[in-house]
C-alpha positions in Angstrom: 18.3 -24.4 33.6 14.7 -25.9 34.5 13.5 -28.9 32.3 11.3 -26.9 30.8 13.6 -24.2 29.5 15.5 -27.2 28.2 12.6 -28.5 26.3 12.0 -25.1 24.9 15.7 -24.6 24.0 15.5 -27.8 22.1 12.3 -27.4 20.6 13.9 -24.4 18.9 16.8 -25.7 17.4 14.7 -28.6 16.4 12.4 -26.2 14.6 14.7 -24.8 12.8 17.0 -27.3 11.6 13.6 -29.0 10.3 13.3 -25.2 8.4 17.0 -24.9 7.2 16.1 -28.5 5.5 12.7 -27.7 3.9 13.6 -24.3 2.5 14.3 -24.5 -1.1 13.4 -26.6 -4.0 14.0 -30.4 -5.3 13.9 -31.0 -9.0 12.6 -34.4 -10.2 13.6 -34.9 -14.1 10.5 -35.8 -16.2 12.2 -36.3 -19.1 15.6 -35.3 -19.8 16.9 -32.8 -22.4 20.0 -32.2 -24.5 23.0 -29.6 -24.7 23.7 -26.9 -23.0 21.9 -25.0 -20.1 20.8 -21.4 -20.0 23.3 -18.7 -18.6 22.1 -15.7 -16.3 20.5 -13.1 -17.7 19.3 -15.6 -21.0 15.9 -15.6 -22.2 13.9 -18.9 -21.7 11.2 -19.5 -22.9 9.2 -22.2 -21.2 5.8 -24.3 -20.8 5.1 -24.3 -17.2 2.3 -25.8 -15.1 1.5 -24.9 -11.7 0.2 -27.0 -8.6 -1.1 -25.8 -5.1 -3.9 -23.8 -5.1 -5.7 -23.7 -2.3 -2.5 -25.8 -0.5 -3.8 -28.4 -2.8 -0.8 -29.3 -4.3 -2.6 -31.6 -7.2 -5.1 -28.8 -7.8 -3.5 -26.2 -10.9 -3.5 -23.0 -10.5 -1.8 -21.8 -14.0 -0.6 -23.4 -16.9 0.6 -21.7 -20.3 -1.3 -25.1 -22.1 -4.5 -23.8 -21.1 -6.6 -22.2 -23.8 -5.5 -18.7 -24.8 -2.2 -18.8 -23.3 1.1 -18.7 -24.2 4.8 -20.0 -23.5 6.0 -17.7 -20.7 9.7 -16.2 -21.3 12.1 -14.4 -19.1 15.6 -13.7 -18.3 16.9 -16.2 -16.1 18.8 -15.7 -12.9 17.7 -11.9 -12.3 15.1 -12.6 -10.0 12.6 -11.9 -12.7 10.5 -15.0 -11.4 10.4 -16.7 -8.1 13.4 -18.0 -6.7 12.4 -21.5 -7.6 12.1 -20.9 -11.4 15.3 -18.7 -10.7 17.9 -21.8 -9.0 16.0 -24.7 -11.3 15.4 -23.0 -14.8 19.5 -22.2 -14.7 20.4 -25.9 -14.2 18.3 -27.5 -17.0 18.7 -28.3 -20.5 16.8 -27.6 -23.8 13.9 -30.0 -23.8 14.3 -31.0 -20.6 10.9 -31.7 -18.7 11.1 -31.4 -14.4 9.0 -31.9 -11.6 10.1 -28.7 -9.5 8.7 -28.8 -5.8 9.0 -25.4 -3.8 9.1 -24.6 -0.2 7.3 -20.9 0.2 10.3 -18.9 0.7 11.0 -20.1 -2.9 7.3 -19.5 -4.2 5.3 -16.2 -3.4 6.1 -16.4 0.4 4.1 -15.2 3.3 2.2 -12.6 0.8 1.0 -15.5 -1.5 -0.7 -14.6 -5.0 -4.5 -14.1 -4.3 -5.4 -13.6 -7.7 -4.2 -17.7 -8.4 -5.7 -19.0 -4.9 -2.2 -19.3 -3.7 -2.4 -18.9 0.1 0.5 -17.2 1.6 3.4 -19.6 3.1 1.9 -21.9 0.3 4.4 -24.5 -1.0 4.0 -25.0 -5.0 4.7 -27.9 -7.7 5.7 -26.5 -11.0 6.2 -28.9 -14.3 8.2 -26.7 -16.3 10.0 -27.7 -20.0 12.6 -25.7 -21.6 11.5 -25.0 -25.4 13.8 -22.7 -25.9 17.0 -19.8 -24.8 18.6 -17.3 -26.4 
């Protein structure tokens, strides 16, 4: 093997242990809630900000506070909403308030959502509270 087919060789696996770790999400806990957490297939009903348009990740894209909209509500764990909301709606409680930071395979990936001025491969920040599940 020449050094530079080394390099390359390592550059790879380099590359993609760096990917294995940023895929995902992390939750930060805003403020923390009380009982129990939603099971699959529940429907929450949340307030939800969203951060990153443009890649900006302070500038908001979306937020059911804004005038004329509403709490958004779906069934949890069906794949109903991005994979982020999916993994991090499941694990919270009601009232709890979180920071939830997504990689782009757990946003709208490498087709984006044009119509927010989400880029594709866009990472997002979402400040979601659970007001309610049934």
């Amino acid at each position: 093997q020449t050094t530079k087919q080394r390099r390359r060789g390592s550059m790879r696996r380099t590359a993609l242990a760096l990917a294995q770790r940023t895929m995902g999400f992390t939750k930060t806990v805003i403020r923390e809630g009380s009982g129990s957490k939603p099971a699959r297939g529940k429907q929450v009903t949340v307030h939800c900000t969203g951060y990153g348009k443009n890649r900006d990740l302070k500038e908001k894209f979306w937020s059911t506070k804004d005038e004329g909209q509403e709490p958004f509500t779906f069934a949890v764990g069906l794949g109903q909403v991005i994979k982020g909301w999916d993994e991090s709606v499941i694990d919270m409680s009601l009232g709890e308030v979180a920071r939830i930071h997504c990689s782009p395979d757990y946003a709208y990936g490498a087709g984006g959502f044009e119509a927010w001025g989400i880029m594709p491969n866009s990472e997002l920040i979402f400040e979601i509270e659970v007001l309610s599940f049934k």
